[in-house]
Structures are given as C-alpha cells and as structure tokens.
N, C-alpha and C positions, 0 to 999 in steps of 0.2 A: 406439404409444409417444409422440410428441408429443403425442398428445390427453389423455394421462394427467401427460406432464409442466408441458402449457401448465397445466392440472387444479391440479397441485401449487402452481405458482407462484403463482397465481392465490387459493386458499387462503390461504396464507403471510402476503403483503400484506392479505387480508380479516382475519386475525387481528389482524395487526399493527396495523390500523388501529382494529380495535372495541377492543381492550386499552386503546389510550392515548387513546382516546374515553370509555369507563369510567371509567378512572381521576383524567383529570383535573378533574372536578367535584369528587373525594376531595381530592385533593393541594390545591389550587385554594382549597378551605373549611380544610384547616389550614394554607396557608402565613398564609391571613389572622389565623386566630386566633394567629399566632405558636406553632404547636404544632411542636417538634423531633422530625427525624425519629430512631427505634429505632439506637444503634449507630454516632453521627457524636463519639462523645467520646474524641479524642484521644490518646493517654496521652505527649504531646511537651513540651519545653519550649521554651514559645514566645521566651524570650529567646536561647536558644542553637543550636535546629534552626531552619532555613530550610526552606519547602517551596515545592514546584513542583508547581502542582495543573494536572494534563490534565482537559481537557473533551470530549465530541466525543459522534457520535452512533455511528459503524461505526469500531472500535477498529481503525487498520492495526497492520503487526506492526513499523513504524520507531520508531512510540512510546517501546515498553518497550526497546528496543536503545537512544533516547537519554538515556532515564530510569535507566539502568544505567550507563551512561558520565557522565553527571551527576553522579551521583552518587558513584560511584569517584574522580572530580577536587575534588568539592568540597563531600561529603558529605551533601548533601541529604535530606530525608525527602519521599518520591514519593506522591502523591495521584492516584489515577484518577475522575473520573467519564466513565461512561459509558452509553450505554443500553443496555439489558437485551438488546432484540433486535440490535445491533449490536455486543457483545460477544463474542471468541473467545479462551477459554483458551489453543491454542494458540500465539495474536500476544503474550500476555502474559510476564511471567517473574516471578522469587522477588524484584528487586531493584525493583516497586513494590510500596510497603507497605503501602498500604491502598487495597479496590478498594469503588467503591460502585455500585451499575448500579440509573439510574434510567428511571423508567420514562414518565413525561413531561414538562414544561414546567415545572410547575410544582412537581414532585418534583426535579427540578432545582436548581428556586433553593431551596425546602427544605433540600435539604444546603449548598449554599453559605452559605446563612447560617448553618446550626449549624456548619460546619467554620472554625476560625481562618482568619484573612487569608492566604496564600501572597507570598512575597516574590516570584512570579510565577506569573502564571494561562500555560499555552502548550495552546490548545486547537486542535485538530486538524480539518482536513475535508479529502476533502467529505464530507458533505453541510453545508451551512455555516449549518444551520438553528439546532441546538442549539446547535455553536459559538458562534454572537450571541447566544442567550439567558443564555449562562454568562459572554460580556461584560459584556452590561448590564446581569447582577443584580453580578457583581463593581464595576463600577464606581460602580453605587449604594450599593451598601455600603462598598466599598474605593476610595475614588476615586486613590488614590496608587499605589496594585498597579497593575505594565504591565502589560497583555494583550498576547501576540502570538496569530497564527492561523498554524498550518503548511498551507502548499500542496503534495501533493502533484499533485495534478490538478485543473484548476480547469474548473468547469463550463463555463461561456461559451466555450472554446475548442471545445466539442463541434460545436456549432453556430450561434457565433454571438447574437445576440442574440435572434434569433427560432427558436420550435424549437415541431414541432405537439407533442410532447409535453407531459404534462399534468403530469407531476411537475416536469420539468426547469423549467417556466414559474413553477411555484412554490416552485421554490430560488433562482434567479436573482438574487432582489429581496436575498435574507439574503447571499448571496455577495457582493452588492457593498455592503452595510452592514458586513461582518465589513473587508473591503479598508478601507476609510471610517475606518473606526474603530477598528480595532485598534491598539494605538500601536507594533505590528510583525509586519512577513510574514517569514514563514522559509518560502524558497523551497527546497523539497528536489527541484524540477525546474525546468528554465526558463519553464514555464507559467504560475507568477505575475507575471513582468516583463510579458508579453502579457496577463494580465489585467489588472495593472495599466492599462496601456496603453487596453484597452476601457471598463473603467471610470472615467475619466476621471484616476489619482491620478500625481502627478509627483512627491512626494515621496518621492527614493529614499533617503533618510536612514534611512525605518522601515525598509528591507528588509536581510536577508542572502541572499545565496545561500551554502547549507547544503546540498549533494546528500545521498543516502539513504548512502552510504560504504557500506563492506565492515567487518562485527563482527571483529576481532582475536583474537577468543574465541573464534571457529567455524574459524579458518585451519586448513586441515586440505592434503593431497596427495591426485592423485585416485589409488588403490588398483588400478584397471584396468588390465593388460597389455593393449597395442593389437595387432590386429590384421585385417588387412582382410577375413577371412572370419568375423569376430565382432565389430560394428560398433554401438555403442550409444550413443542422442542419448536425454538426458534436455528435458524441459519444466517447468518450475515455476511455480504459476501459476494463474490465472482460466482456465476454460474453460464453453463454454455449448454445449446443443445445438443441435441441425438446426433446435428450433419457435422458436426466437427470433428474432427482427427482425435479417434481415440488417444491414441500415442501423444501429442499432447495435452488436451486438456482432459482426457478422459477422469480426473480427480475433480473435475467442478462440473459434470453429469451425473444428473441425481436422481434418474427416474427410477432407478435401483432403489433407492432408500424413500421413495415416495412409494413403493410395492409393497416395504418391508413394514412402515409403521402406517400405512391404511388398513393392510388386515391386522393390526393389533388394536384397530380402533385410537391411535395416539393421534394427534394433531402436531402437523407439521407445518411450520410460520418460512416461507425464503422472505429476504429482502435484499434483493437484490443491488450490488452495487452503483451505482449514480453512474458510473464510466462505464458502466457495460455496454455491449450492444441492443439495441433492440430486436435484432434478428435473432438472439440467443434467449428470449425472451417468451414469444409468440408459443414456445410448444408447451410452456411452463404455464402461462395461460390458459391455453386452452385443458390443459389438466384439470386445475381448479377451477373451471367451470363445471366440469361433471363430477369432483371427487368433493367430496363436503371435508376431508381430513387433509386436504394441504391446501393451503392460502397462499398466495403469490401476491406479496404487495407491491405496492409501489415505491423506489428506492427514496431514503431519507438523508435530511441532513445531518451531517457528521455530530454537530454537537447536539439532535436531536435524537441520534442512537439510541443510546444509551435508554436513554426514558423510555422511549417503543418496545427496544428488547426485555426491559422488565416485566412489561407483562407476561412474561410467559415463566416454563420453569428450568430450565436445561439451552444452553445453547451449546450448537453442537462444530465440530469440526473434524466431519467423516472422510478424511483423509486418508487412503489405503493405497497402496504401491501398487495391488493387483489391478488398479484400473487405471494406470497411465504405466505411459513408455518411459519418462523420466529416471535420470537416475537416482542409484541409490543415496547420494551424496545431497541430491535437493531433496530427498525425504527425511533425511536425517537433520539436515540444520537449517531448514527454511521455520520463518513465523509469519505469522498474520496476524494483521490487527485487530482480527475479530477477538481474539484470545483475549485481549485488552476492552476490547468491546464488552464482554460479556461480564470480565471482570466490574467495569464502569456500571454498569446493568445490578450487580450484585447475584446472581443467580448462576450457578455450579454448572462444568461443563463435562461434555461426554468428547474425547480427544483420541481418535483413530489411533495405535504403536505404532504407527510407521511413520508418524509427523514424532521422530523422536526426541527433539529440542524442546518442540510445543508440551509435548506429553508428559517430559520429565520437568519444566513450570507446573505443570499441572499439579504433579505430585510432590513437590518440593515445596510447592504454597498452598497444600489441600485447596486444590481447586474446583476437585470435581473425578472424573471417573475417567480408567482408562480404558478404551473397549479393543481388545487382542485382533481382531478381525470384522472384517464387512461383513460376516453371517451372523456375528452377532447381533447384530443390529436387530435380527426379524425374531429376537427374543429381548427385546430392551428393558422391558417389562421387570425381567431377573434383577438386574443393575439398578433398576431405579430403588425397587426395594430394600436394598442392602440395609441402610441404617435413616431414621428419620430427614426426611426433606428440611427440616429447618436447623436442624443441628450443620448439614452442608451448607447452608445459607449462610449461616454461622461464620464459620469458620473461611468462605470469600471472601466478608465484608470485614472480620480480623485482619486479614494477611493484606489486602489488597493496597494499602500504605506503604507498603515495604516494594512496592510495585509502581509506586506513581510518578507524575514526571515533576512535582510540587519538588519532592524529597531529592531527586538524581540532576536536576539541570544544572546546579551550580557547578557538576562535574564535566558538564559543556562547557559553562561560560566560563571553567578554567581552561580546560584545552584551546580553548578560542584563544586566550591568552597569554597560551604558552607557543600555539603557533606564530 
C-alpha cells in the first residue's frame, strides 16, 4: 500500500509539473501578442459594480465564505482566479460570480489584463508563488488598485529559513516578495505577525488580524443524544498516510489515535478534506473496512459541513508537536478551520496544548477541552466525563456569535477602504 501510494503522489506532481511546462510557451507567445483569453468579457457595469478579484494558486475554503460576506455587506461582484490543479468545487460556492482557473504564469496575467481593474485584487496563499505574479501584473497595469495577500499559514514558520526541501526553498523567495509588497496582509492566523517578524517588515499599518470566524449560515445544533456507551469524535480535515515523511506531515497521521479510541470502544468519524490526495486516502480505507469504530467518509461540501459534523459529539484537533518535525513557532500560532467548523456544528472540541493559539480560543470561548498530551487520548473517556455533555453544548452555541464572520466583516470592508 505505500508503495502504490508514494506511486500516486509521485505521478500527480509529474503531471502537474509537464502541464504548465507545456503550456506556458502557449500562453507566454499570446500574452505578448496581446491576444485575450476565450470568455474574460464581463457583462458589469464598470461605473456602478465594484469588484474584488481573488488570486491564488490552491483555492482554501475561507475564500468563498469571505467573498460571500462581502458581498452581502456591500455588494460586490466576486472575481476568482485560480489554478486549475489547485482548485476545489467543494471550497467554493454560488456567491462568486465568475470563476476562471488558470493554468500557468503567464495565463494568469492574460486574464488580468483582459478582466477590468478591481477596486481590490485580495490574493490568497500559500503557496505565495502565483499570488506575486497576480501582484505584479495588477500593479503594472493597475497601479492605484491595493493588493493584499491573506495568510493563513505561512511557510517560513515551517522550518525557518533553511529547509532541505526542494519545493519549500523555492517558495520562500515569492513569500517574502508577496509580504514586501503587498500594500496589505490579512492575517486569518497569527502566523503572519511572525512572518513578518522573519522577514524583516515592521510596518504594522498594512496588517489586519482577521481570524478564519465561524459562517453564520451554517449555525446549526449538534442532533446527537449522548451517551457513554455510544460515544462519537468527529475529525475534519487534512489527513496523510503511514508513506509520508513523518517530519512533515506526521500531525495529519492518525493511525495512533485510530489504536487509542477503538480499544475504548469510542467511534471515530475522519472527513477528509475535498483537496486531499487520494493516495493519502487508500490506507484510511482500508482500516474502516475491518474496524467497526472508525468511519472514513467521504469528503463534503464546505457549506455542508457543518450539518454532517453535528451529528456526532466532540470534534477533535489532535495536534501534538511529538509527531512532526515542525517547528515550534507553527504549533504555537497556526489555526484551522476546522476549529470554526466545529464551532458552526455547535458541538465541544477536544484541542491538542501544543496547537497553542487553537487551544487558548478554546478556552477563552469555553469551547470545549484541552487535552496536555497524545497519551491522553487512550484514556478520553476521563475528559469526557468532567461536567454534563449538554451544559458544554451550551455554552459553544453561547459564545459562538462573538466568533462569526456576520459580526467581524465590516472590519474588512473598512480596511478595504482604508487601503
């Protein structure tokens, strides 16, 4: 089984990489001839719609959740580009309006230039490659339009400035041009102040700190009667197999905590991310075929989370430092949108201490439990206990307002217009 899935991965990347080797000679000889690309004509009116044009290269699912609140506050007409291989129907929704997936660099600025100006470009990473290139064709053309870049996770905090890896060495350089130059970071974790930090930028004027919030449209109750002889922890989320490189992903291998709650008789729910691999998938599989206490479903759509995840009673984000190479600095200030997920869900979460940002929401909006270590887990049992199941229920579906993104956008759509 890892030899068939290291197999797949391995493919996937070789595709990926001959496509936009191909193609961009093509794109490359029409953007010079000023040849516009098939399907970039508008039908807006440019004096009276504003547009907010996303860029990026792997579409997360925070995007279209702020492209839809955007626009409900202040009418907008939503512009995607994106590329082709980093695009996922399910991160998207019906409230942006027009999607275009391109396919490399220089099909890229091909649409930008056939598409009108945007009263704001807000392009997304990581990867912070294509990001900068949809900078600096906008700025050549548009030099008055503000760019921002949203951070949710920022590379440099992986490992620092030196890393044997071969892809990471050569994102690095575009990461800290996007920071340089963007004339704003919208920090949806605390991981951009620390990049800032390493890349040298002290002006905190461009930045907002903007968490990922909780959709107001997905609040739902979690549906589940509790009880301690039918105990069920959902996961939502990134997961990788056994053949991946512990040192990086070893925090989204979970056949550890699939060991620890089948002999406590707990049921364990993965759903796995829409963008994942399917090679990272097959060994996860084939488990729940033979274990009756973990379920591997099939990945959902972003605004259909939320409902799926309630049925169960705990969602979890077993995130522990002893099982990745990572440093200390991305366990301390990285999030995930499952955190939001769960909240959306309405049902209490179990949050690894060494996801310290995650952990300390946790407990600043009684969210749910903090668990000290990954052996805890193989006694969960103790934690669930603590105080009444519906009194923690409780007290999510209280707090979870003071978290959403209904309450916080307008503190976008002013920085929008303060850039």
């Amino acid at each position: 089984m890892p030899a068939k899935a290291n197999l797949l991965v391995i493919l996937n990347k070789l595709l990926w990489f001959l496509h936009g080797v191909i193609t961009s000679g093509y794109d490359a000889f029409l953007w010079f001839l000023y040849i516009r690309p098939a399907g970039t004509k508008l039908n807006i009116n440019k004096d009276k719609e504003k547009i907010i044009m996303y860029a990026g290269e792997f579409l997360p699912p925070r995007i279209a959740r702020l492209a839809k609140w955007c626009k409900r506050f202040d009418g907008f007409t939503t512009v995607l580009l994106c590329h082709k291989h980093g695009y996922v129907q399910k991160f998207s929704n019906e409230e942006v309006d027009v999607t275009f997936l391109f396919r490399n660099k220089w099909h890229l600025k091909r649409l930008i230039r056939a598409l009108p100006a945007p009263y704001i470009m807000h392009n997304f990473a990581p990867k912070s490659k294509y990001p900068f290139f949809a900078l600096e064709t906008v700025k050549e053309l548009h030099p008055s339009v503000p760019v921002v870049t949203d951070y949710q996770d920022v590379l440099v905090l992986y490992y620092g400035l030196e890393s044997k890896m071969g892809w990471l060495q050569k994102e690095l350089p575009f990461e800290q041009r996007c920071f340089q130059s963007s004339d704003g970071i919208v920090a949806e974790s605390l991981e951009p102040f620390e990049g800032m930090k390493i890349w040298g930028i002290n002006n905190k004027k461009k930045r907002i700190y903007f968490p990922l919030y909780a959709d107001n449209d997905s609040f739902c109750h979690t549906s589940k009667s509790f009880s301690t002889d039918d105990i069920h922890l959902v996961y939502a989320g990134g997961v990788t197999g056994s053949h991946r490189d512990k040192a990086h992903y070893g925090a989204t291998q979970f056949q550890w905590l699939i060991e620890y709650l089948s002999k406590q008789k707990i049921h364990f729910h993965i759903y796995p991310s829409p963008s994942g691999l399917r090679a990272d998938y097959l060994e996860y599989e084939d488990i729940a075929s033979e274990n009756s206490f973990f379920h591997f479903h099939k990945p959902v759509k972003q605004d259909k989370l939320a409902h799926e995840l309630s049925k169960y009673h705990y969602g979890l984000m077993p995130f522990f430092s002893q099982n990745s190479g990572q440093s200390p600095l991305k366990f301390r200030y990285a999030t995930t949108l499952k955190l939001f997920n769960y909240i959306e869900a309405g049902i209490p979460i179990f949050a690894g201490a060494d996801v310290v940002y995650q952990s300390w929401i946790g407990k600043r909006y009684d969210l749910g439990i903090v668990v000290r270590t990954k052996e805890d887990f193989a006694n969960i049992r103790n934690l669930i206990g603590i105080e009444p199941y519906d009194r923690q229920v409780e007290r999510v579906i209280s707090n979870r307002e003071h978290l959403s993104l209904k309450k916080h956008i307008p503190r976008l759509l002013k920085y929008y217009g303060e850039l």
